[in-house]
N, C-alpha and C positions, 0 to 999 in steps of 0.2 A: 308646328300647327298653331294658328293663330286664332284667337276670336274676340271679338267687339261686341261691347254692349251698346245700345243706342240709349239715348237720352229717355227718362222716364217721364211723364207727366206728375207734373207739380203735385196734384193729389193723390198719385197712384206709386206705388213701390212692386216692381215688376222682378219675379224670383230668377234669378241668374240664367238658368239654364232654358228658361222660356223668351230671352231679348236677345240672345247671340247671334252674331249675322252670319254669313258665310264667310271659311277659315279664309283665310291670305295666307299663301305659303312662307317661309322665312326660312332661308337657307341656312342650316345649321351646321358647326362644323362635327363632323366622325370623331367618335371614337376607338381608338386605338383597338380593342377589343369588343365585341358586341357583346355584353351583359346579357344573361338570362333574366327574361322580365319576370314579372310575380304573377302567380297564378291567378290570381285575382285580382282583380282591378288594378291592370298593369300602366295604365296613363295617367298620369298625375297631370291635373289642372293648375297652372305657377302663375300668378301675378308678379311679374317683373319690378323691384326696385329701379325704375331707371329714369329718368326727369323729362324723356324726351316724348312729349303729348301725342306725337303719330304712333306712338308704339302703345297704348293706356289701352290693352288686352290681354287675356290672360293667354299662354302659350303652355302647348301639348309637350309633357319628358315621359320618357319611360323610365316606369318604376323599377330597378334591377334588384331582385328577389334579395340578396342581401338588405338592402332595406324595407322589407315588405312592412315588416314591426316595425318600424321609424316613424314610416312616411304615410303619417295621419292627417285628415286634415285640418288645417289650421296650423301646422309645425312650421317651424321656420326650414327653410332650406336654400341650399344653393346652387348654381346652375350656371351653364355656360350659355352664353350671351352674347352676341356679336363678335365674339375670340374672346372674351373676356369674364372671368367668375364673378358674378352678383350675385346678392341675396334676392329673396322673395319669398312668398306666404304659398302654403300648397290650399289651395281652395276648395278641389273636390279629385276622388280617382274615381276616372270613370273605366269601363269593358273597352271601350275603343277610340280609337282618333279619324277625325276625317281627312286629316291629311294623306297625300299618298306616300309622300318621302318617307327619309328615314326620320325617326326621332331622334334629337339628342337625350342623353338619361339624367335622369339628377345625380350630381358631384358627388354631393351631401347631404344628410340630414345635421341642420346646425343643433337642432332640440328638439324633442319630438311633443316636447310642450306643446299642446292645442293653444296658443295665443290669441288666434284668429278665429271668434265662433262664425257661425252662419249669419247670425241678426247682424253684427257688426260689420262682415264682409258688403253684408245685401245697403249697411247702412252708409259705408264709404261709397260705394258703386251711386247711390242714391243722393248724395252729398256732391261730389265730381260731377254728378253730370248736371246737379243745382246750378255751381257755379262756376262751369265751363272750366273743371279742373280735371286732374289725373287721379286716379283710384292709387295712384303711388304717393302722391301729394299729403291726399287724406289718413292712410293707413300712416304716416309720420308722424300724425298728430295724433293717431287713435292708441296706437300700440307701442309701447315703450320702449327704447333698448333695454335688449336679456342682460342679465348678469347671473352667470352660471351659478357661482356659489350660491348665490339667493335662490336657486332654484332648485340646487342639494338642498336646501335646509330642510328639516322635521316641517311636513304644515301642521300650521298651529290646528288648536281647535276650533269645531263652526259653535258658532254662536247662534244662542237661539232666536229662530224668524218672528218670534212672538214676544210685546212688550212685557214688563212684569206683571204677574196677577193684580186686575183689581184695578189697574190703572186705565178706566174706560169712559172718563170723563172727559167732555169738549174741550176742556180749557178756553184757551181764547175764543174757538171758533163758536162759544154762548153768544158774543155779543154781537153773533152776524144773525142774519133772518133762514138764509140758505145753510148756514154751515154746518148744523149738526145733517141736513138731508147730504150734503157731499163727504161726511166722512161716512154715514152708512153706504152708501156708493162705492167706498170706495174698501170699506170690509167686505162687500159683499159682491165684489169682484165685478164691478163696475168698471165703465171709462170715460166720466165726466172731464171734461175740457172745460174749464176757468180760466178768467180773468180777476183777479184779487185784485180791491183795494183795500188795503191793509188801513187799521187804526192808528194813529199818532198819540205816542205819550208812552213813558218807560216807567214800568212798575217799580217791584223791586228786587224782581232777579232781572232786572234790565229792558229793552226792547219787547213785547210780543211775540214778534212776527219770526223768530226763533223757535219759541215755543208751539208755539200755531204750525208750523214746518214740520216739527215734531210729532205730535200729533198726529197729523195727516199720512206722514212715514212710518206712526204705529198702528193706524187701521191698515191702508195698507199691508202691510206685513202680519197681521193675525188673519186678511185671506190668504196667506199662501202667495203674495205673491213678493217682488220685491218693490225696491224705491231707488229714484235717483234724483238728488240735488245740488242744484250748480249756480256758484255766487261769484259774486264779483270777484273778491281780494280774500286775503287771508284773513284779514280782520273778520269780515261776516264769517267765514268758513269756521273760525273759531267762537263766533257764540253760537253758531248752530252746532258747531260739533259740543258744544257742553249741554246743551237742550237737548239733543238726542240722547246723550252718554245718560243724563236724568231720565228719558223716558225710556227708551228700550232697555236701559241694563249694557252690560257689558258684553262685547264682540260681535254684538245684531250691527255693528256697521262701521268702516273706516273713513280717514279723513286724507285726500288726496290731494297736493297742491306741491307749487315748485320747489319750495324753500327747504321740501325735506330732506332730497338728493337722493339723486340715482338709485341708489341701493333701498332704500326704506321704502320709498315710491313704487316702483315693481315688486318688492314685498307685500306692499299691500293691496299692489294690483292683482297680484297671483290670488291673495286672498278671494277676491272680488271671481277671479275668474274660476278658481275650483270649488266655488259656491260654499267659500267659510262664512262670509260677510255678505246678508243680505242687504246693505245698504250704503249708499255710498252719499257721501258728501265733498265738494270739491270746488276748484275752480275749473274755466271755461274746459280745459283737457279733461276733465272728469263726464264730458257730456258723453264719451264714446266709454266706457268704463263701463266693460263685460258684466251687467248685472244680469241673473239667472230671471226668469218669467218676470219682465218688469209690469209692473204694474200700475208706479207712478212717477212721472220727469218735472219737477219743479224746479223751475227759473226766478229768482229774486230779481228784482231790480234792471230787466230786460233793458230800458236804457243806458245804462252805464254802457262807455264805449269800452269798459277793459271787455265785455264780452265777445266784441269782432277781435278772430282772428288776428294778427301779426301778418301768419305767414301763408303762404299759397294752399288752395284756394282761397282765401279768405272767408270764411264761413260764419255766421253770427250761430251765440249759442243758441237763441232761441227756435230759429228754423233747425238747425239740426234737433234740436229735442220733440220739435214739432214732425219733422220728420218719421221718428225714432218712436215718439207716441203713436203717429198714423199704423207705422211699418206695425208697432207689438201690440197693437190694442189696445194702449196704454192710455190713464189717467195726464193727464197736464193741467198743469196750477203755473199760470204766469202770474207772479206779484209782485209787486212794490206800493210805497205810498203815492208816488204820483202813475200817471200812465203813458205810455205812448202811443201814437197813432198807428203802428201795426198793432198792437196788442186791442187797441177800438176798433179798430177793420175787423179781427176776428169776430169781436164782440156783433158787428153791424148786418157780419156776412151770415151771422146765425151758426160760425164753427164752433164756437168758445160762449159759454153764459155770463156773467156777472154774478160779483158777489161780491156786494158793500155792504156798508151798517148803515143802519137807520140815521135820519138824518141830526134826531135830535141824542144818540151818541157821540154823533162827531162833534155837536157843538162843545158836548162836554168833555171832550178828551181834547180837541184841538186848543192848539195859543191861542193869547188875544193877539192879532198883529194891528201893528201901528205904522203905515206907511211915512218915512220923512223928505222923500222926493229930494228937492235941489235947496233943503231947507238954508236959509243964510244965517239963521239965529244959531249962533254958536254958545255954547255955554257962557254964563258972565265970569267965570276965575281962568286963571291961566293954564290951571290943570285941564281944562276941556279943549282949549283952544289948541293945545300941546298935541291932544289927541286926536285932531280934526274931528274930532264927532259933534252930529247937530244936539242940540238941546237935548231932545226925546231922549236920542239915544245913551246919553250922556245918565240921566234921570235914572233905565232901565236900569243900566250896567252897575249904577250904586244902591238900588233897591235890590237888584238881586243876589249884591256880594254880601248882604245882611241873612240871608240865606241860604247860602250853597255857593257853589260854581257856577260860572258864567261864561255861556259861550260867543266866541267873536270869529266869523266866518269871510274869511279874506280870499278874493277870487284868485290870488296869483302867488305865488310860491316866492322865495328870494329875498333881497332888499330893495332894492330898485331897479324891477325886469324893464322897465324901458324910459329912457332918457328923452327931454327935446329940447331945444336951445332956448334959454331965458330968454332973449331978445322976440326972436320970430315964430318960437312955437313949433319950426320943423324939425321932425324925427331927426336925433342925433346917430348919425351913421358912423362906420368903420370906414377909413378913407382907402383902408388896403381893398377890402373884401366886398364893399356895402351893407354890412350887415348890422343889427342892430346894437346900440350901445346902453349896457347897463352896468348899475353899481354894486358890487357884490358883498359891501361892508360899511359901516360909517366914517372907518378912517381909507377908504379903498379906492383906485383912482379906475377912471371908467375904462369898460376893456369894452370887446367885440362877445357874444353872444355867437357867434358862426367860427369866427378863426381862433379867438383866444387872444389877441392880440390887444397890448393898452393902450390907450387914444389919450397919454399924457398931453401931448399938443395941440388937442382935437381944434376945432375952428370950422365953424358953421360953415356948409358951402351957399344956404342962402345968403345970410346976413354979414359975413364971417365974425358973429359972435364966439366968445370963446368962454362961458356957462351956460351950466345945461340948468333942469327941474327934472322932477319926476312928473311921467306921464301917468306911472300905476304905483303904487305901493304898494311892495308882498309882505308876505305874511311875516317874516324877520324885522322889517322893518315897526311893521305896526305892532309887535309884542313889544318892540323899545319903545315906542310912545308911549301905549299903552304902560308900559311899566314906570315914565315918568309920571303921568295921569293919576295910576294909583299907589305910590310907593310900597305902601304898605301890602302891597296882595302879592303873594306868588303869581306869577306869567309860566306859563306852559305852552310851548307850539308843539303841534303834532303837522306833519307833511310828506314831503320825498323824502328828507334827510332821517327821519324816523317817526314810523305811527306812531302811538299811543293806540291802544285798545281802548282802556278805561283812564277812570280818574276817582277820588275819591268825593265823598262827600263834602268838604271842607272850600270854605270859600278861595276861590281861585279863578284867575282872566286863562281862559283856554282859546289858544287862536290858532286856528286850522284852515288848512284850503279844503277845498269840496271832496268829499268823500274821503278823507283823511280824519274825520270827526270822531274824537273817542265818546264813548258810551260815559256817563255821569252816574255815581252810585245815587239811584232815588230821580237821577234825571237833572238837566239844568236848572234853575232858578230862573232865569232867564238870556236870553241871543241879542245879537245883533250880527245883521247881514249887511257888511260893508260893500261898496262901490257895487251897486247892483248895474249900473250903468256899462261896466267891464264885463257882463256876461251879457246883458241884452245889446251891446252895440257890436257885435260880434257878427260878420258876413259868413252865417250859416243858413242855411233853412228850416234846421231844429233847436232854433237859436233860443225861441220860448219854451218850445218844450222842455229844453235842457236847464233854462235858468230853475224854469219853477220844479224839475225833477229834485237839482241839486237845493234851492231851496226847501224845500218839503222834506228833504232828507236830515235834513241841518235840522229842521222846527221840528221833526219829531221824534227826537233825543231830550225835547222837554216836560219839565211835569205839565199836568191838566190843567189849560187856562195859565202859564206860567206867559210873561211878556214877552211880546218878537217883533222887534223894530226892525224893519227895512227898507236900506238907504234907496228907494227907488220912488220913481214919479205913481202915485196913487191910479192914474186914469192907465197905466199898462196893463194888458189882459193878463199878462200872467203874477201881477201884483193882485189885481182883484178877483183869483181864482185861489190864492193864498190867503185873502182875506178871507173869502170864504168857506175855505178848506174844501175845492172839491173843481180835482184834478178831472171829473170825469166830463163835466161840462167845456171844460177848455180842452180836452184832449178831442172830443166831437167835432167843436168850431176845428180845430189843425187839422183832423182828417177831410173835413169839407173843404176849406180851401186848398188842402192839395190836391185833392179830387179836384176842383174847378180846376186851378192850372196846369193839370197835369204831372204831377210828383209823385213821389214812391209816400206812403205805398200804395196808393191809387193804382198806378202802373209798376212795371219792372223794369230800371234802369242800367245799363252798364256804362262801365269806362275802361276808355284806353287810354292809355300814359307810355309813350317813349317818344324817340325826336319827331322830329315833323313827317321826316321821309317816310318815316315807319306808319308811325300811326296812318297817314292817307295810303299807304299800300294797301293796308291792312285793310281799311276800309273801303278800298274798289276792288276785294278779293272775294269780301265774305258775304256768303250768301244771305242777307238779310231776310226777315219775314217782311210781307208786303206792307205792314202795318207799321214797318217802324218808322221813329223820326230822327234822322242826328242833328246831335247841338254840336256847332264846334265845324273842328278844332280852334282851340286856344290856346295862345302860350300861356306857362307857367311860370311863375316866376322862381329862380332856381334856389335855392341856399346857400351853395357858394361862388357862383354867377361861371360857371365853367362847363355849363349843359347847358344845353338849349330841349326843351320837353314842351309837347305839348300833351294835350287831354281832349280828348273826344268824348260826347255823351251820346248814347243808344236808348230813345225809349220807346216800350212798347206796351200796348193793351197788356193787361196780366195774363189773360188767357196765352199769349204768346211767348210768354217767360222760356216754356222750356223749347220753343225755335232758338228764338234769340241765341239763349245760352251754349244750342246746338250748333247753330253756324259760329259762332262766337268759335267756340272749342274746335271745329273743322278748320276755322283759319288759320290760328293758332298753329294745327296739326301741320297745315301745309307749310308756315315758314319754319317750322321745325324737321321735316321732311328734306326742307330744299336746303336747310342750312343757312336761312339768314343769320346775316350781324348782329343783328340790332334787336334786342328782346320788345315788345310790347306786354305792357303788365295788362291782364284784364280782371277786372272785378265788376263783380254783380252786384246790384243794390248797396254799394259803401255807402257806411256814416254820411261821409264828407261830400258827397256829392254835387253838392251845389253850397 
């Protein structure tokens, strides 16, 4: 017995048992013996583990009385399957099946662990059909592999849903105009929808917007209900988790992320799911984390790309929590200090409020910035010249190591990410691969970037020079200048190779790539934001957005009014939305012109990505909505030059999102069906899109 959900409408979350189409039979193989089913609700409803998109329906077993106590739903189980034993989630036992055949029965119950509540179920179903993926896709990323042991163990104790006595002050949210009326809203079992811009400037238990987080997950939770919030990396994860640990007291909530393993992680999911922990904190995998009556989904820093999914469907966190709010009634707080253009769409469409601070807080909280564009005035000693930095910047960095810590914000990680020939200036290639060549140390000879290979003999194919220069200098490299510049000061990088959280108060050159910036005890003294040029000349569409998100992020790890030089042309809109600290006026103008041209998120776009053949199959199969337009196809250019790929673009009105999405996932279904070759990747609304 088979049944299909149909695609839900973007704003509407449709209950399981009210969207099922008519079964399609599926021939099952007999059982050797017919089991006596359970007196009671002897058909088990299975979501099938299986990757193949024509099958993303739940399928009818008979429950055989021996398992009657087992097979609850939401337990994990397993089941025969095309001749084959899979896993699957039991969803619901219903009285009967509308199939005529026979049933096959469940194998097994793997655990009769309810792992799979209803909200979660109704929120995977609701996610899949978002972005033309599989209810088996989603439920990968929602629910964690068991580990039995962990699941013997004593549960701990719950922890109390209520902050400690007495602790019923706004905190940060005094210095907003709205903010004490949204945390009574939100004690008082409310479901305000926000958009945050948070304030710039680090006390002295560090950032805010921690504590503010907090806060808001303690009203919250004195109604009755719970809280969920999802950040970028581990770094935020961990001052928010020491801001809650201050405000709730101990066990009101746990901290979810990769780095814990296996075992500790499903411990403290299990937590989360037998309602010990009303609160949870985490990264992007924490957005589906079984919390009991939610109440509130808070999103930090909604532009950061660690929030889009990896893996299929590819799902950003913010619409799933958005989602997940609509589905429970729930509370949402999108914040960060800068904004993005979906998060002002909410704001324009009148789903989502605002809530800034007044204007004459920001003055006082924000830097001064001091734009130094393509400045030529180079410090007058050798120690500047050493350091490429223009004058200003040069000025900044020794006023500020007089007091405190200094930070320097380097857009690209390494020593020298990319090479080009002294002579003619053309990119220096790998003669094997094509791909790029860079330096990975000062005494280090140039390799490939794609194969690994070293280009000891390299030789220009323009010119055939045979020295290179650097094109970008990462962050390695510019801590050694830097370190010649100021001998006397400790140098610190924080990056890939290893964050930093913090740092101390003591004068020191801290130089970090974007969003690898540790927190300063009391705050920087003052920044400098090197080659801003390397983030604005970048062939994206949210190429401003992103500069000024990660700038903003950088400058407000400093003290009040403390100095922020940045290496960028003054007349750039998003240099003079920095000057003026105020993200929300430039986040308006990006939504308007992508509304005029037509961009997400104005509209809802997809892509298709495999060879040429495929993609235009694909595309004269799927039943498109009348409205849409394609871009494309175009080739790609590959990585290591041994595929040929191309990329097709699908846009459509928003209203027609959940068609698109619909024929999109039907097409899909059929080359999975007929057994093509050749996969087609689809994703909805990516990053990268343009």
């Amino acid at each position: 017995m088979t049944h299909a959900n149909p695609s839900p409408d973007d704003d509407a979350l449709l209950p399981l048992d009210a969207v099922r189409e008519r079964p399609v039979p599926v021939p099952a193989r007999p059982a050797r013996g017919v089991p006596e089913p359970a007196a009671v609700l002897p058909v088990a409803r299975v979501v099938v583990d299986t990757p193949l998109p024509h099958l993303d329906r739940p399928f009818d077993y008979v429950v055989p009385a021996t398992m009657d106590a087992e097979a609850v739903p939401g337990s994990r189980v397993r089941v025969r399957f095309a001749g084959k034993l899979v896993d699957g989630f039991l969803l619901e036992r219903v009285d009967s099946s509308e199939h005529q055949g026979k049933l096959a029965r469940l194998e097994r119950v793997i655990s009769s662990e309810p792992v799979l509540t209803p909200e979660i179920a109704a929120l995977a179903r609701a996610v899949a059909d978002r972005y033309a993926g599989t209810m088996a896709d989603v439920l990968r990323l929602a629910v964690p592999p068991r580990h039995a042991r962990v699941e013997a163990e004593d549960p701990a104790g719950t922890g109390s849903p209520v902050g400690p006595d007495g602790a019923d002050e706004p905190g940060p949210w005094a210095d907003y105009p709205d903010g004490r009326a949204f945390l009574a809203a939100l004690a008082g079992g409310g479901s305000p929808r926000t958009v945050w811009t948070a304030l710039p400037g680090v006390g002295d238990d560090g950032p805010e917007w921690p504590g503010a987080v907090a806060v808001a997950v303690r009203e919250t939770l004195r109604g009755g209900r719970g809280a969920l919030v999802v950040l970028p990396d581990g770094k935020d994860v961990a001052l928010a988790d020491a801001a809650l640990s201050a405000v709730l007291g101990p066990g009101a909530h746990v901290a979810l992320t990769a780095d814990l393993g296996p075992a500790e992680r499903y411990r403290r999911w299990l937590r989360v799911a037998r309602g010990q922990a009303h609160a949870v904190v985490g990264t992007r995998g924490a957005a589906f984390a079984p919390v009991r009556d939610l109440g509130l989904a808070v999103v930090w820093d909604d532009g950061d790309d660690l929030h889009a999914e990896r893996l299929a469907p590819y799902p950003h966190t913010r619409e799933v929590l958005a989602l997940r709010a609509h589905q429970s009634r729930a509370a949402l707080l999108i914040g960060g200090y800068a904004r993005t253009a979906e998060a002002t769409r909410l704001v324009a469409t009148g789903w989502a409020g605002p809530i800034t601070a007044a204007r004459e807080t920001v003055r006082a909280r924000a830097p001064r910035v001091r734009p130094a564009g393509e400045d030529s005035e180079l410090a007058r000693d050798e120690a500047a010249r050493a350091a490429r930095l223009p004058s200003v910047a040069w000025r900044a960095l020794r006023a500020g190591l007089t007091a405190g810590p200094v930070l320097v914000q380097v857009p690209r990680r390494g020593y020298l990410p990319a090479l080009a020939c002294q002579n003619c200036r053309a990119a220096a290639r790998c003669e094997h691969c094509g791909g790029p060549l860079a330096l990975r140390g000062g005494h280090a000879a140039p390799c490939c970037r794609w194969c690994g290979r070293i280009a000891g003999e390299w030789r220009c194919s323009a010119c055939g020079g045979v020295r290179v220069r650097a094109q970008v200098v990462g962050a390695r490299r510019t801590a050694e200048e830097l370190g010649r510049a100021f001998p006397s000061v400790q140098v610190r990088t924080s990056g890939k190779d290893g964050v930093l959280v913090t740092v101390g108060a003591a004068p020191a050159l801290v130089v970090a790539t974007p969003g690898a910036e540790p927190v300063a005890e009391g705050g920087y003294a003052a920044a400098v934001l090197l080659d801003g040029w390397a983030l604005l000349g970048r062939p994206d569409l949210r190429v401003a957005e992103e500069t000024l998100r990660r700038w903003m992020n950088a400058a407000a790890l400093l003290r009040p009014r403390a100095e922020l030089v940045v290496l960028a042309d003054s007349s750039v809109l998003a240099v003079q939305a920095l000057l003026r600290w105020d993200p929300v006026t430039h986040a308006e103008r990006e939504l308007a012109g992508r509304t005029e041209l037509g961009f997400p998120p104005a509209v809802r776009m997809a892509t298709l990505t495999g060879s040429p053949s495929a993609v235009r199959e694909m595309l004269g199969e799927a039943a498109l909505p009348q409205e849409a337009q394609v871009l494309g196809p175009v080739l790609l250019e590959s990585p290591r030059g041994d595929q040929v790929r191309e990329r097709a673009m699908v846009r459509v009105p928003r209203g027609a999102g959940s068609a698109l999405a619909a024929a999109l996932k039907g097409a899909v279904g059929v080359r999975s069906a007929r057994k093509a070759p050749e996969v087609v990747r689809v994703c909805i609304d990516p990053l990268d899109a343009i």
